[in-house]
Structures are given as structure tokens and as C-alpha cells.
N, C-alpha and C positions, 0 to 999 in steps of 0.2 A: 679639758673642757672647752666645748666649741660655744661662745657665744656669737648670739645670732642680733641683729641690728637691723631697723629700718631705714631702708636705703635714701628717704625723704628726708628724714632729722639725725639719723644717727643714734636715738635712742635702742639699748638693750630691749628685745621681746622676747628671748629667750635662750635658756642655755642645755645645752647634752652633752649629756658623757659621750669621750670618745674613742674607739677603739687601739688596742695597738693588736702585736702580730701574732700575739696568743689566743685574745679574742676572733680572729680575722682565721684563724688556723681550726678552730672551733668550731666557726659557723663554716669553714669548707666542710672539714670533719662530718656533720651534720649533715650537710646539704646533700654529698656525695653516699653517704650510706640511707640515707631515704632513700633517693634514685634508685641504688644496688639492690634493696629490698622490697622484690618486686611482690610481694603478696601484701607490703603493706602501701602500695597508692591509693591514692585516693579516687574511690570510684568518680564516673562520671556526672550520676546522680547530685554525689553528695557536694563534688564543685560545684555544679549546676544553683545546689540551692544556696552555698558560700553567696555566691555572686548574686543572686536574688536577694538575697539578707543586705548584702552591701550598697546595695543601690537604694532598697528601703531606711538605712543609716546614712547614706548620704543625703538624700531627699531631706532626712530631717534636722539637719545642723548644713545645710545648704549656705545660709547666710554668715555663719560662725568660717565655713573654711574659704568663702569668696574674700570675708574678711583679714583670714589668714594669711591670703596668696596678696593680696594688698599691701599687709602693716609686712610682712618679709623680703617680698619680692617688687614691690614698686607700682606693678599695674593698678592703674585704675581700677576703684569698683563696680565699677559700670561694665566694665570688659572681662573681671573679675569672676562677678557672676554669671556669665558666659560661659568661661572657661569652669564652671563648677557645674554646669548644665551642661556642658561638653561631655565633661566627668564621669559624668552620669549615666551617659547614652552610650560613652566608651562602655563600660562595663555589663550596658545588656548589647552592645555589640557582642560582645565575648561573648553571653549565652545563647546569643541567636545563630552563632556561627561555630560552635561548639555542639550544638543540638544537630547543625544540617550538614557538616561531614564529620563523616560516620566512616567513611572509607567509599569503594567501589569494586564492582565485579569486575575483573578483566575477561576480554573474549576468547576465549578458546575455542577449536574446534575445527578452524574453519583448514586447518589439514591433516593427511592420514597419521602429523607426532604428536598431536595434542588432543586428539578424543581421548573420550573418558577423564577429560580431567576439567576440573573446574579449580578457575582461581581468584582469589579476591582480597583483599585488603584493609586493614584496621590501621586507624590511628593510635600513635603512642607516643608520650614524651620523651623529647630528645633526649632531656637527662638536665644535669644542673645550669641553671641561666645566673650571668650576671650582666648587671644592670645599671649602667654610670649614666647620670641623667643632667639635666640642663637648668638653668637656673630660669628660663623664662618662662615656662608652664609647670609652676612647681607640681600642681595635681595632676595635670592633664597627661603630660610628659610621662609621669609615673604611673599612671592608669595604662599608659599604650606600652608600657614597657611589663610591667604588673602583672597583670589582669589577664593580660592571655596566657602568660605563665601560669596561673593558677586553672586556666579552662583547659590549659595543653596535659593538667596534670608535672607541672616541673615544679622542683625546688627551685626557689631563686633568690638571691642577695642582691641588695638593691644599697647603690649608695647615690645618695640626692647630691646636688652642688652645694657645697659648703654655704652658700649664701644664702639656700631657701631649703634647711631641709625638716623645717616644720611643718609645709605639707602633707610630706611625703611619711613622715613619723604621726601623723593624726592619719591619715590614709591605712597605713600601715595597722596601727591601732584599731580603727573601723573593719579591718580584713580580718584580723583575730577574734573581733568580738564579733561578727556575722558565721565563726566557729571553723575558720580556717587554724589549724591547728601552727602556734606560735614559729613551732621550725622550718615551718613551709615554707614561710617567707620572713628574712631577718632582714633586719638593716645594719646597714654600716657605715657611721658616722666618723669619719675621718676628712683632717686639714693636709694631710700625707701622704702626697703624692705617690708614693715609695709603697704605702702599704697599699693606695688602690691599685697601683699596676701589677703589686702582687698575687691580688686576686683576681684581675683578668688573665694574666698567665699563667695560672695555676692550671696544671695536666686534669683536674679533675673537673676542670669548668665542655660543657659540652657546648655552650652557646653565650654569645658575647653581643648583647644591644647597648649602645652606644651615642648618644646626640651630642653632642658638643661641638670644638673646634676642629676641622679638618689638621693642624698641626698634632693634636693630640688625637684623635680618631684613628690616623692614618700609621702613627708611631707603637698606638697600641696594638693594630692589625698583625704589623709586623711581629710583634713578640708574640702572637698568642700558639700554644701546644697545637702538637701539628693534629688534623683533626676537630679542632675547634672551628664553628659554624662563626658567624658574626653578621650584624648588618648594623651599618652606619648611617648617620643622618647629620651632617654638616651642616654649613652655610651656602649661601649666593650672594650676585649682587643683582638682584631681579631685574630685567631690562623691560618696558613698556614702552610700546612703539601704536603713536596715535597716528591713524592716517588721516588724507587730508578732509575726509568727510566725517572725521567724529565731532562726536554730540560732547562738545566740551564743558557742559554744565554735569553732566552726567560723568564724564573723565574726570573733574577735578573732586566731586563730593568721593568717589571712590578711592581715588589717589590719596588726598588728603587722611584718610581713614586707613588706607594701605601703607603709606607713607611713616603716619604719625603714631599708629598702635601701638603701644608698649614704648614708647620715647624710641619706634626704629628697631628695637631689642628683639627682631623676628628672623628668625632662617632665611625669609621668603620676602621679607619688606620691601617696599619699592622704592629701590635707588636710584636707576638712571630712566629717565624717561625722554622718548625720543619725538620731536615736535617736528612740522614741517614749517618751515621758514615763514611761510603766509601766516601761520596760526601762531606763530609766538609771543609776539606781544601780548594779546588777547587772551590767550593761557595763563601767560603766568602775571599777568593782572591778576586776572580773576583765580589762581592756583594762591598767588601770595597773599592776596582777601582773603581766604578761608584756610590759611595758615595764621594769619596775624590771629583771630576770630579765636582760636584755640585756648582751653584755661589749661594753664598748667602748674599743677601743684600738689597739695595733700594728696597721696591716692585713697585714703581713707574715705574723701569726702565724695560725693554722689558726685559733685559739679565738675570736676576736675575730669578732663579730657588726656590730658599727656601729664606724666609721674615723673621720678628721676632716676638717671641713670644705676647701675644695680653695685656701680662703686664710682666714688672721686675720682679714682684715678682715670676712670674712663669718661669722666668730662675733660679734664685734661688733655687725655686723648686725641677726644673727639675735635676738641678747639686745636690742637694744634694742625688736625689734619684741615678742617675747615681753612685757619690761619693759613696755609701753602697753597691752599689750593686760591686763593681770594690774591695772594701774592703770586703765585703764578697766571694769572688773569682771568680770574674767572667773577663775574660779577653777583655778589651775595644781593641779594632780591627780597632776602626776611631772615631776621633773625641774625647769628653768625656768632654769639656769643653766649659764654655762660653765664645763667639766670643768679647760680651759686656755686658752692663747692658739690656742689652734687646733683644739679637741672641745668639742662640745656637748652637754650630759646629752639622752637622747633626752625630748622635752618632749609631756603630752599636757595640753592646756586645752580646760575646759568652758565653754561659751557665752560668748564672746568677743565684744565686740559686731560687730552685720553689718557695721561702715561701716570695721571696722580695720584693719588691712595683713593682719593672720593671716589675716582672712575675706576679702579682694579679693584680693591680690596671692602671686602664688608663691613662694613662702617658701625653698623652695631648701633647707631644712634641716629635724634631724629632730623635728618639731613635727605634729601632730597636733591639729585643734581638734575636737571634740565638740557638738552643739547639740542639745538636746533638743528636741520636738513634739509637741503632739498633733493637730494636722490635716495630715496627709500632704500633701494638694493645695497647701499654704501650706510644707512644705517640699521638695515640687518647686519652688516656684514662688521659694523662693532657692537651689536647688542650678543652674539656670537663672539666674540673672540678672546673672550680671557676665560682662564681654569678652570671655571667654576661655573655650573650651569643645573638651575633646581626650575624654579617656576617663574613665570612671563605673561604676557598679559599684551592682547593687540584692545585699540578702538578705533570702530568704525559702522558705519549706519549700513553698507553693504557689506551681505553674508559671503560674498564673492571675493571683498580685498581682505576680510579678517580670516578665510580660510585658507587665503593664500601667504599673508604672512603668517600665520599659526605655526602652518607648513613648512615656512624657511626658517623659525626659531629653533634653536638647539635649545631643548627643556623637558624634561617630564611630561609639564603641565602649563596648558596656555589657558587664560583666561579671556575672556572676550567680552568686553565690556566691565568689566569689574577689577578691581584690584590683584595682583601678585599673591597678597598673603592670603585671599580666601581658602577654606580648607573645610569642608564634611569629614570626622572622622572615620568614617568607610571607604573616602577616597582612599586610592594608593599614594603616597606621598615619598619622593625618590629621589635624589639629587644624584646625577649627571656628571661624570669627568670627577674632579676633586672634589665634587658637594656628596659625595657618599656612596655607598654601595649597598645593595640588596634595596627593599621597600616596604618601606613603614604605610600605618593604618594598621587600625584593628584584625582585619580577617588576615590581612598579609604576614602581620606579624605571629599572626596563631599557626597560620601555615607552618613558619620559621622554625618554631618553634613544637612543632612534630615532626615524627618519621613515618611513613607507610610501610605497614610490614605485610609482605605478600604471603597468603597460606597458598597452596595448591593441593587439593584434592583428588587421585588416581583411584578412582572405581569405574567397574563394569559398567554399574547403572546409572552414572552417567550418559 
């Protein structure tokens, strides 16, 4: 039995059965003879109106699961119900981009071995998906991993992070009752390491999504059955590089919001941000004012801006890495300590050295390091240099220097003028070197998630 806890008190909200390897050998069982049995898929239609029903169920207990993702997972409700309107829009993504490929004609003709023949293409599901997902977007996460599964026409098994997966089991719930038939998509509630790798490398798995930690994304890749598809979605440690004409009122409302979302607890959060020596003071004045400014507490309650961490242990963590990084000389500017066993004052430190956990590795919490500059090209050239490289973020008043460093970032995705962690779910969303492989978002992952099967056609009349 997995109980589940909120990560603000500690109190029990709830508890699931959990599987072992009979169950887990069942639902492959299951999964893989749907696929096999190709006269019983489910038309396109009848997905089509699954996902329309789903989105009318979720519209209407909206506040019931922004609250769930809260009293489980930590976030604010205010951000909360964002991420349940995200939800939302993920899921008529699926139907809008399920409706508009359809397939395509190839060209034929244009020499004397290919008249008379016409060729074209239909969509069809890869075949069985599984589905290891993240504890920071408990719905949202499971809607992009989901939800195209279900418009791609695939069986899929979906196992949520042990720590929020009450989400994804009321999600789950709302999918079967919108008349998606129960085997189509199972869940699998496991603390057991052992039994989920068994089910990404099971020979009968045809496609393997993935978000979590690159140590674990990367080790699962390697095991899985040869033939098996996969796309991964890691971490970063977002670098934000202000030039010397940004609008710094406008830098820090963003940063602050990019910085501090989720207590830090984002892929994409903004960790190192790069200042020019003229503007530093100035910055992080005004950056440490609207850090201090911050309420952080109950996520349950409206007022509450930053939550707690999504375990103890990782306030711990986090203070110890802040602690070496403050004794290796870097000067804490706000914050630097823990609130409790379980919140962390939102923490912003200046010039931390480059070689520290703050500056290399993803902090996962709400920490902010600051470095000052004065030759630009020299701090491109460490907003670039470590493993890991997803999304980035320039400011500046001219279109001319923010396109030019845009340009020099190794990223996906640069933002300009705004925050790291910004995201549309339609964007493609992709981390770079050790932050992942293949590219998430809605339509990209529906992609993934089919094969193109060519007919070709030989007649006369043609």
C-alpha cells in the first residue's frame, strides 16, 4: 500500500494499492494483445469523442484537481489552477492535431518507373506506450504523456511518481468514464524500482516516454528491447544572460516568477543568470526586494506564492548545497536557509564559484545564482559549458543584441525578455546534450507516437 502525504505538513491524503509482478505481467499481457488485435482498435471517431468527453469532465471538477495537485504535490494553487487549464487545452491539442494528420500523398510520376502508380500514407499506432512520469506536473505531465496515446490509438501504462500519483489515478478515472475502455490505459502504482524498469524493458513495449532525472532516463534508454522507440525529457540548469540595455524592472518580475515557481521544482527553472558588472548592484537590489516580497507556505491557500519542497530530504539537500556554495565564497543576498523540515526560504546568491553544485548541477529548488560580467562573449561561453542544455532566456531593449546572443546559446528554446521556464503546450519542448532526447509537446509527441504506413497503387489509369 502506497500512502501518499502532503509535502507542506506531512499529513496522510491518501492511499493505493500497489502493484507487484503478476499484476505488471497482466497489464503488459493486456496492453500488448489490444495492439495485436488489429480489427479491435479503436476507430478514430470514437477517440476523438473519448477526448471531447474528457475535457467536458475536466472543465467540471477543475477546482477539485487544481486542489489535488496542491494538497499532493506542493504547488501553489494559484499556479495550480494553471496547470489544470493547461490540462485542459493539452487534451483538445490531441483532438486538433489527431483530426489534421490524416497522412499524405507522395509524388509519383515524375519518371518513366513510377507512372501509373499512386502512393500515400495513413497513420497508425506504434503499438504499446509506457509512460514514467514526474512528480512536478502531476496532471499536466500525464496529459502529454496520456492523451496522445489515446489519439494515436495505443495502449498505454502509465506509472505516476510515487509522490503525486493521485493525479494521475483521478485523470485516469475521468479517461474511463469519458468511455475509453478501462484496458486501454492502466495504471501502475509502484514504490519498486525493480518492477518499473521491468516494464520499460519488456520486449513488448514499442514506445517508452519518460521525464524525470537524466541519471535514471539515461540508464533506462540503455536497457530497453532492441526496437523500442523512446523520448526523454530531463533537466537544465537554465542560464539567462541580461545585456547591458535590459529593462531590469521587467528582468526581475520575470526571473522572480521563473526562478521561484514551484519552490525551483521545474526542468527549465532559472538558475544562473548572467548580469553585466555596471548593472549589478542595481539588479540584485531590486531582484532581492521581490524575492524577500514572496509568501511562502500552505499551497492550499490562494496567498501563498512558493510551497515546499516535494520531500525533507531535499531541503537538506538543498541547504547543504547553498551551505558550500556561501563557504566557497559566494555571497547569499536572500534567504540561505531552511524555513522548516520541509520549505526553503526562496535563496538568491551572487557569484558562486563556476565548479559548485549551484553552477553545474540542477538544484531542483528555490535558489537563484547571480554572476556578474563584463565581457559578454566570456559569459556566453559559461552559460554554454556544462552537460546539460534545455531552455535560456536573453534581455535586452534591442532586437539586434537579443538575436545575437539567442544565436550564441546552446538551447532548444531562448526566450527574450521573459523567463526560462515559459512553455505553450504546442511548443516543442526538447533538452539538448544530457537534458533529453527526441521532443515533447502535444503534437510532437502524437507524432512519436505513430508510424506512417505507405500504400502504393499500380494501375493503368493512373
Amino acid at each position: 500500500m502506497l500512502v501518499v502525504t502532503n509535502p507542506f505538513d506531512g499529513a496522510p491524503v491518501g492511499e493505493l494499492a500497489t502493484a507487484d509482478s503478476a499484476s505488471l505481467e497482466r497489464s503488459l499481457a493486456t496492453a500488448h494483445n489490444l495492439h495485436q488485435q488489429r480489427a479491435g482498435w479503436l476507430p478514430l471517431p470514437q477517440r476523438l469523442a473519448i477526448l471531447a468527453k474528457l475535457q467536458e469532465l475536466m472543465r467540471g471538477i477543475s477546482d477539485e484537481l487544481a486542489m489535488l495537485i496542491a494538497i499532493e504535490g506542493g504547488k501553489p494553487l494559484t499556479d495550480a489552477l494553471v496547470e489544470v487549464e493547461r490540462a485542459i487545452d493539452g487534451v483538445g491539442l490531441c483532438i486538433e492535431h489527431a483530426k489534421a494528420d490524416a497522412g499524405a500523398r507522395i509524388p509519383l510520376g515524375s519518371n518513366r518507373f513510377s507512372t501509373s502508380r499512386l502512393a500515400m500514407t495513413s497513420k497508425e499506432p506504434i503499438g504499446v506506450v509506457a509512460a514514467v512520469s514526474a512528480f512536478n506536473h502531476p496532471l499536466n505531465l500525464i496529459v502529454h504523456q496520456v492523451a496522445p496515446a489515446v489519439a494515436a490509438g495505443c495502449p498505454v501504462i502509465v506509472k505516476p511518481a510515487a509522490d503525486t500519483p493521485l493525479s494521475c489515478v483521478r485523470f485516469v478515472e475521468l479517461l474511463h468514464a469519458a468511455g475509453l475502455p478501462p484496458q486501454w490505459c492502466q495504471v501502475l502504482i509502484t514504490e519498486d524500482n525493480a518492477l518499473a524498469e521491468a516494464l520499460v524493458t519488456d520486449p513488448r513495449l514499442n514506445f517508452f516516454s519518460f521525464i524525470g532525472s537524466a541519471r535514471v532516463g539515461w540508464m533506462l534508454q540503455r536497457k530497453l528491447a532492441s526496437g523500442v522507440r523512446c523520448a526523454l525529457e530531463h533537466g537544465g540548469v537554465a542560464p539567462v544572460i541580461l545585456c547591458p540595455d535590459a529593462n531590469l524592472d521587467l528582468a526581475v518580475t520575470a526571473l522572480t516568477k521563473g526562478g521561484y515557481y514551484h519552490a525551483g521544482q521545474v526542468c527549465v527553472s532559472v538558475q544562473r543568470v548572467y548580469v553585466p558588472k555596471a548593472l549589478r548592484n542595481e539588479f540584485v537590489e531590486k531582484f532581492a526586494d521581490a524575492i524577500a516580497a514572496l509568501h511562502v507556505g500552505d499551497p492550499s491557500l490562494a496567498a501563498t506564492q512558493v510551497g515546499p519542497l516535494i520531500r525533507p530530504q531535499e531541503v537538506t539537500r538543498v541547504d547543504q548545497w547553498v551551505s558550500q556554495a556561501i563557504a566557497d565564497g559566494a555571497q547569499c543576498l536572500q534567504g540561505g536557509q531552511a524555513l522548516s523540515d520541509r520549505s526553503y526560504a526562496p535563496t538568491l546568491l551572487l557569484n558562486p564559484p563556476a565548479n559548485s553544485q549551484v553552477s553545474t548541477q540542477e538544484i531542483f529548488g528555490p535558489v537563484v545564482c547571480v554572476y556578474d560580467y563584463e565581457d559578454e562573449a566570456q559569459a556566453i561561453t559559461s552559460a554554454n559549458s556544462l552537460p546539460v542544455a534545455f531552455q535560456a532566456a536573453v534581455f535586452s531593449e534591442s532586437i539586434d543584441n537579443a538575436l545575437r546572443v539567442s544565436s550564441a546559446l546552446v538551447a532548444s528554446a531562448v526566450m527574450i525578455n521573459d523567463h526560462t521556464a515559459f512553455r505553450d503546450d504546442v511548443m516543442p519542448f526538447a533538452g539538448l546534450r544530457e537534458s533529453g532526447l527526441g521532443t515533447g509537446g502535444i503534437p510532437y509527441t502524437l507524432e512519436d507516437m505513430q508510424v506512417s504506413k505507405m500504400v502504393v497503387i499500380n494501375s493503368p489509369s493512373i
